[in-house]
N, C-alpha and C positions, 0 to 999 in steps of 0.2 A: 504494500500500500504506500502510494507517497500524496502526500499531504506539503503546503507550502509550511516555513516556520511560524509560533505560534506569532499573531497581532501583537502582541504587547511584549518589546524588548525590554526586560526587569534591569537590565543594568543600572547600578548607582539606584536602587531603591530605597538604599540603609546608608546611615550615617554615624557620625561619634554624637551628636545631640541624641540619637535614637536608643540610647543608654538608657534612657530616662522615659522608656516607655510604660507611660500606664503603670505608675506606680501607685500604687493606693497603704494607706496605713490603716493599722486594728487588722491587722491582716487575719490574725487565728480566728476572730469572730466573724468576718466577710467569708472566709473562706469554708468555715463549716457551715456555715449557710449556701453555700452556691453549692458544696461538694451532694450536701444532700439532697439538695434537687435534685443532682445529676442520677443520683441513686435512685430517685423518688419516680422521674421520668420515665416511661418506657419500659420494657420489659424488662427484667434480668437477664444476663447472657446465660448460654448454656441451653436455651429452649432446645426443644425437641423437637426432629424435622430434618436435619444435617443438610437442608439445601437440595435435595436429593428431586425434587419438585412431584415430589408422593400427593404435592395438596393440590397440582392441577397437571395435566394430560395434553394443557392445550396452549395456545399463543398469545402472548398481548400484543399486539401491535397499535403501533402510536406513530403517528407526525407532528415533527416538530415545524419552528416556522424561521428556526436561523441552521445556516449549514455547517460541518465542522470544519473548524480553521483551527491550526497549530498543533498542537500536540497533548496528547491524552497525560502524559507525566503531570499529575501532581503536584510535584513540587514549582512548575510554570504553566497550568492548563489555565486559560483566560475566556477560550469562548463558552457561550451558552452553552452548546451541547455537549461538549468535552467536560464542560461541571456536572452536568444531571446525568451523562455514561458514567464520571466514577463516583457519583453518589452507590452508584450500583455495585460497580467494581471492588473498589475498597474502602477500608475501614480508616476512621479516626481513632483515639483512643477513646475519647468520648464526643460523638456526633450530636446533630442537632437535628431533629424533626424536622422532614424539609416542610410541609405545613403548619405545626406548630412553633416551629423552633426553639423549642423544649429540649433542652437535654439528655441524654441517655448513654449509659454504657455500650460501649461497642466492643471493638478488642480490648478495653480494661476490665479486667477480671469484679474489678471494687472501686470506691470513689479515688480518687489521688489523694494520696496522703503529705499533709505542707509540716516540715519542720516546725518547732518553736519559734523560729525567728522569721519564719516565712519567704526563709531566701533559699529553702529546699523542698524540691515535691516527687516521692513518689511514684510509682503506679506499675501492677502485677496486672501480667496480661490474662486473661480468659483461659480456663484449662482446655487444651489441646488446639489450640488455634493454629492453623493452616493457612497457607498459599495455595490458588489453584493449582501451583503446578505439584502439589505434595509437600513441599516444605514448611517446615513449623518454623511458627512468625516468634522469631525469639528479642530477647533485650538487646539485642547489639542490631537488628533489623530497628526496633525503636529508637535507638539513641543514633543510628546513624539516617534514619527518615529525616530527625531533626536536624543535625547537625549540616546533611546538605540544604535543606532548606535555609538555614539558617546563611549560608554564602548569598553576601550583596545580590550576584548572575541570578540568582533563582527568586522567580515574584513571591511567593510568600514568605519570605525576607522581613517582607515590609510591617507582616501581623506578628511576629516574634521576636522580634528584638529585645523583648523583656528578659530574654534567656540568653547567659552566660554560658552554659557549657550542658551536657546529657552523653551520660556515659551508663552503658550497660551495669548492673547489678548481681545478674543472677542470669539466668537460660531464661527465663519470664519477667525480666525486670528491669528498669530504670529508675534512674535518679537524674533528677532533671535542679541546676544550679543556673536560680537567677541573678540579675544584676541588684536587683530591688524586689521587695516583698511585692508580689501582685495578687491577690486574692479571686481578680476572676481567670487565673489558670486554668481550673475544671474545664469551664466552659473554651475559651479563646484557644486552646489545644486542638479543639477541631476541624479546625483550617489544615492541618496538616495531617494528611494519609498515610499511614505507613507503608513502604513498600519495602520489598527484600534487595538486603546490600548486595546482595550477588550476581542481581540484575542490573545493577544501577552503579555498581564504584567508581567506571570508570567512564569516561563523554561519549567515546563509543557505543556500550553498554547501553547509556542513560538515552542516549540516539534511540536506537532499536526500542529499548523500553519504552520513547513517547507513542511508537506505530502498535506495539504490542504491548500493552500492559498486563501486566499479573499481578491481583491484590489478593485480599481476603475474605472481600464483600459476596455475598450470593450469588453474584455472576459473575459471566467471564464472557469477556468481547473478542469474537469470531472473526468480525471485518468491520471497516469503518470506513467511508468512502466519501467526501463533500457532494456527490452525488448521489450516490447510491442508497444512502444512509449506513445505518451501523444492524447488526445483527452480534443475539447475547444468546448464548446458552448454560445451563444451571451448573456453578461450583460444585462438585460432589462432596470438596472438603469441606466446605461452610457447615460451621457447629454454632452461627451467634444466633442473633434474635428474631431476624425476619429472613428465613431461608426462602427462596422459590419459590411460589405456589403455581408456578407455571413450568414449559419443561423449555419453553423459549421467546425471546421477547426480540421483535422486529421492531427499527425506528426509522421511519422515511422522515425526511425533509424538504424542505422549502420552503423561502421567501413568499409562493405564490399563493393570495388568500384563497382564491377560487379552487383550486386545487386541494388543498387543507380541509375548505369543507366537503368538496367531492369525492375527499377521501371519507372520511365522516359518515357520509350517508350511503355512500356505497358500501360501508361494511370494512373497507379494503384496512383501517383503521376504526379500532376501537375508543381512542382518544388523541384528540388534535390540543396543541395549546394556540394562544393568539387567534382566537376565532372572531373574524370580521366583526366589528361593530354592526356595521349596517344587517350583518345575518343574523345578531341576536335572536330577536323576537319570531323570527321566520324558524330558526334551527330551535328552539325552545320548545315546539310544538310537537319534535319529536325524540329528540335527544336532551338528556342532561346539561345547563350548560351553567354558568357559576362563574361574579365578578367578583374580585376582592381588589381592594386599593393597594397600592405598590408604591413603594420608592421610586421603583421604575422612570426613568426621567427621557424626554426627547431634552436634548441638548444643543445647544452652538456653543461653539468652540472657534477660536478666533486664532491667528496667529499675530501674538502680540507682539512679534519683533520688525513686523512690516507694517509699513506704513498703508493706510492711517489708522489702521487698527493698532497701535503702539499707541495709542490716546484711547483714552478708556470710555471717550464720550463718543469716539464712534459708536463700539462695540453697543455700550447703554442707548445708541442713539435706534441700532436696528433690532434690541429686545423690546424699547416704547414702542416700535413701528408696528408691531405685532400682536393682532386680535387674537388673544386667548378665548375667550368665547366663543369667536366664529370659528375658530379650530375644532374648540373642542364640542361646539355642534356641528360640526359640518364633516370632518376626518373620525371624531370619536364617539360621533352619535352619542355626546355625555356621560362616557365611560374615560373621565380623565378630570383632573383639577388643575387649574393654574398657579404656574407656582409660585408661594408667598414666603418660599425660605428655599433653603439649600434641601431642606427636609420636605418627608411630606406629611401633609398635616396628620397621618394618622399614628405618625412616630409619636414614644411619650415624653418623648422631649424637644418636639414641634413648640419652634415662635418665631410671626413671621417675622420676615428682617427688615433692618432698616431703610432698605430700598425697594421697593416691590414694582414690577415693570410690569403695569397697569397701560392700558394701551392707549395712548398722547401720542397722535400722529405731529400735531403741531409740537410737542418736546422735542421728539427725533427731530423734523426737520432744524428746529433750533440748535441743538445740538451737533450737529453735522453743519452748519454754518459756522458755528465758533471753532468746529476744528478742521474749518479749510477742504470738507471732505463731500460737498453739494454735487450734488450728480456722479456720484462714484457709480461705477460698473467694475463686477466684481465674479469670480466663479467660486457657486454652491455646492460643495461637494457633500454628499447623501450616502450612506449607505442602501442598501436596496430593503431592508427589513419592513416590512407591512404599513406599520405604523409610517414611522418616516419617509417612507415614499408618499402616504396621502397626506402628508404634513408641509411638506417640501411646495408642492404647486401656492400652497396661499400664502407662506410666508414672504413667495418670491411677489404675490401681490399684495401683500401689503406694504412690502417694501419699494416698490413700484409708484405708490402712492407718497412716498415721500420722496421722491426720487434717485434710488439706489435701484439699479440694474442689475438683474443676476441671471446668469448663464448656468443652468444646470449641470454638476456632472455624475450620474449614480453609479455606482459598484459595487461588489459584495465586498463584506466585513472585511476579507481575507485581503483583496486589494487599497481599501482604502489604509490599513493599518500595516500591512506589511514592511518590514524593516528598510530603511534606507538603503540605496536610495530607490527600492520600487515601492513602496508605497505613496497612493496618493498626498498624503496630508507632510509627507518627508518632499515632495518637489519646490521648488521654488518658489513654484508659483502659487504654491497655495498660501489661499486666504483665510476662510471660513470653512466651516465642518457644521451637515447639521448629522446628528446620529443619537442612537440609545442606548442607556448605561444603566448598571443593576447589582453592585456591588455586594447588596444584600443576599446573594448567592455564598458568599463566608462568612457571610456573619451581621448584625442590626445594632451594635452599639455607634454612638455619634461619633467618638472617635476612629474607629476600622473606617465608616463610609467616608469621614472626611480625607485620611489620608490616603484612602484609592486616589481619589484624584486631584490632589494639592500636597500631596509631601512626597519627595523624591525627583528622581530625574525622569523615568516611563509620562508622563504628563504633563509637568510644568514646567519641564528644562525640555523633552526630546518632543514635545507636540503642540503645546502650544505657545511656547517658546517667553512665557511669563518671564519678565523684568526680575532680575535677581533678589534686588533689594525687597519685591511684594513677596515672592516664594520662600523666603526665608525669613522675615515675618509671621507668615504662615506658618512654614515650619517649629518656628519658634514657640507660637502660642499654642500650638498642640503638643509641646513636648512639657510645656509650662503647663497647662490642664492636666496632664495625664497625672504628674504629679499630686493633682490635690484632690487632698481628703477629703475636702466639706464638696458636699455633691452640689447645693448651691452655687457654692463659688465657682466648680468647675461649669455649671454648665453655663452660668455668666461667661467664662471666657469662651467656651466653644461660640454661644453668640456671637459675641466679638469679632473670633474667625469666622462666623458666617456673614455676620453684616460686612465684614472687609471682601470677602468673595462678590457679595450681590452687588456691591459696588464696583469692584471692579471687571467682575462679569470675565475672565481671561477663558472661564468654561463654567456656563451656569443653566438650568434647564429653564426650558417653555412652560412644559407641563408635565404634570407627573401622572403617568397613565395607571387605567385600572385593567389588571390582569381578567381575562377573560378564558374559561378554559370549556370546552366541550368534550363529552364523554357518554357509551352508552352503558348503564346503567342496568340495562339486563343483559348486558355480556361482560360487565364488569363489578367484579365485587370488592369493598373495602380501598376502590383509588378516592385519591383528596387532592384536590387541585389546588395550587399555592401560589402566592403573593408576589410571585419572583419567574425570573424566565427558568426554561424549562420544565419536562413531566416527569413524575419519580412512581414508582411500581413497587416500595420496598412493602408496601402493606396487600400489594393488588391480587385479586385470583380470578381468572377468568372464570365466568359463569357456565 
């Protein structure tokens, strides 16, 4: 199989301020309170079932609505569908419900256990725990999952930095050494999958491992194709909590909505996600279908180092240009909010910010007179994803209306992002990016979503080429939050970091859509559709 390299180049994700991640104090009392939820969530490991898929005979099949770009590795996978394949694939120590996002034991045998001083943690994997390919998932496979993720080069990098060192224990066991006490460990450990060091030591190795992975999860991936899609058949080793209940699961793809429902109803697929707005009400009639609000965000994205987008009242001057309303009735049939912060309002620690880009055609055009920028003509570069293609035609008129000209140019994930110099948003010439981002795929606290895309070099040094002095600001005030104790105080500076983004807008969304997912419901049992891109099957049994 070959696949181009993953969208998102991780270099320079981690830094020496990154020391001071997410440090929180009272640690021993945060921490036995998070450990036992984790406990509390979800089954115990050890269920009965071994994956063997004894509880169904027969197929899921699902279409997804983005294709796979980059690579299935774990330690760097960024697209949609390469995170919901290894939700399947492999295991966390302690995962997160991809519906509830509730905690639960995976490969940890028991909660993680934190030292006295909270700068030591724990955790005994699961008795007899396996790799598909027969190998048992031992402590040195754990401490070394971490330890390469933990290299700048590799994108989850950027969620661990809290951790100093992870060194085997036992044949079942590590000891994980932080920099600073962090109490939500339990949790925040689950960004990283473990996968076997033997597959992976060496770049070669970790090569092949991205085309072919081997985890510990219930399934195990057959082929994977940006066209073809992917095809999964049952672990036999799997001994954890949600084994198979099927004996094989098919996942087609594509951007195209019409297709996605035609899959649908033809049978040909049991569950679609991203199903058209405008098909709600029509497909409801006879399939399952279920909106949930999302992070989810349509975005523009600017390149700040070219003029005249290097003034930040351009950029503010073509978010005012722009009817969120007639968007989001016209592209989202009301399946979307406009955005009043970096967050969306259904986060619990949603407030809108200090700017909010309410739609002032007379601003914009004000604004682009004071920064010299009046009849600018410019190229719109779009990814092809659903959403965003129906979003694209009216933004360019309402932009039209204050007199900025835009030249469409659309492509899939995989070209717009790919690494310098073939990707689009890496040429020259580019200016603007509109596209969709969902970070909420590893995790929901304000700190993980804000540094996805404002701390490091992947984003505000290598994309949208953010003014040093503002990125490092940025950086600074989240490494300054992470530290503090009193939750009030922190979440006043996260503000802070957000009201300084919606101001400067270098990358800030439209709108924040609402996940729409369609499923039939008497051929499927026990699936849950969730908040975030991608479909997950770890509960599901064909009827």
């Amino acid at each position: 199989m070959s696949r181009k390299k993953s969208p998102l180049d991780p270099a320079g994700l981690t830094g020496t301020s990154r020391r001071q991640f997410l440090k929180f104090t009272g640690v021993l009392g945060a921490a036995a309170g998070i450990a036992a939820s984790v406990s509390a969530c979800g089954p115990s490991s050890g269920t009965s079932g071994g994956g063997d898929g004894k509880g169904g005979s027969s197929t899921i099949s699902a279409t997804l609505a983005f294709q796979l770009s980059g690579t299935l590795d774990p330690a760097n996978h960024s697209s949609a569908v390469a995170t919901a394949a290894n939700q399947h694939i492999f295991e966390a120590l302690v995962d997160l419900d991809p519906a509830s996002r509730a905690p639960y034991l995976a490969l940890a045998k028991a909660q993680p256990k934190a030292s006295a001083d909270g700068l030591k943690w724990t955790v005994e994997l699961r008795d007899g725990a396996k790799f598909s390919d027969g190998s048992a998932v031992t402590g040195e496979d754990v401490a070394w999952s971490f330890t390469r993720a933990l290299d700048p080069a590799n994108l989850m990098s950027q969620f661990i930095s809290f951790i100093s060192s992870v060194k085997a224990t036992g044949a079942t066991s590590a000891e994980f050494t932080l920099k600073e006490p962090f109490p939500l460990f339990p949790t925040r450990i689950s960004v990283i999958k473990i996968v076997p060091k033997a597959k992976t030591k060496t770049a070669a190795l970790a090569k092949t491992f991205g085309d072919k992975p081997i985890g510990s999860g219930p399934w195990v991936l057959d082929s994977a194709d940006p066209n073809s899609g992917l095809t999964f058949s049952v672990n036999k080793n799997y001994n954890g909590s949600y084994p198979a209940k099927a004996t094989k699961m098919v996942w087609h793809s594509t951007t195209q909505d019409a297709t996605r429902i035609a899959d649908l109803q033809s049978g040909r697929s049991q569950a679609i996600e991203a199903v058209p707005f405008v098909n709600v009400k029509q497909l409801e009639k006879t399939k399952k279908v279920e909106a949930k609000q999302a992070f989810n965000q349509i975005f523009l994205m600017f390149n700040c180092a070219a003029k005249p987008f290097d003034d930040k009242r351009v950029r503010q001057a073509l978010h005012y240009a722009i009817d969120t309303d007639a968007i989001i009735k016209t592209a989202f049939q009301g399946y979307a909010t406009a955005a009043q912060s970096y967050l969306d309002e259904g986060n619990p620690d949603f407030q809108k910010a200090s700017t909010v880009y309410n739609h002032d055609p007379a601003k914009a055009k004000k604004l682009l007179a004071e920064a010299g920028a009046s009849n600018l003509s410019i190229e719109l570069v779009t990814t092809d994803a659903g959403a965003v293609a129906s979003t694209a035609p009216l933004i360019i008129d309402a932009w039209k209306q204050v007199g900025v000209t835009a030249k469409l140019n659309t492509a899939p994930s995989a070209s717009v992002y790919a690494p310098a110099p073939d990707g689009l948003i890496s040429k020259p010439d580019f200016r603007v990016l509109l596209a969709s981002g969902d970070p909420t795929v590893y995790g929901v606290d304000v700190d993980l979503l804000l540094r996805w895309f404002y701390y490091g070099a992947t984003w505000p040094t290598d994309r949208f080429h953010w003014q040093q002095s503002s990125a490092k600001k940025v950086a600074d005030w989240l490494d300054e939050a992470a530290k503090e104790s009193d939750k009030a105080k922190q979440k006043a500076m996260w503000m802070k970091t957000i009201d300084f983004i919606a101001d400067e807008a270098p990358l800030y969304p439209v709108v924040h859509t609402k996940m729409v997912t369609g499923w039939d419901d008497k051929k499927l049992s026990g699936f849950e559709p969730v908040a975030t891109t991608g479909l997950y099957f770890l509960k599901t049994k064909p009827v």
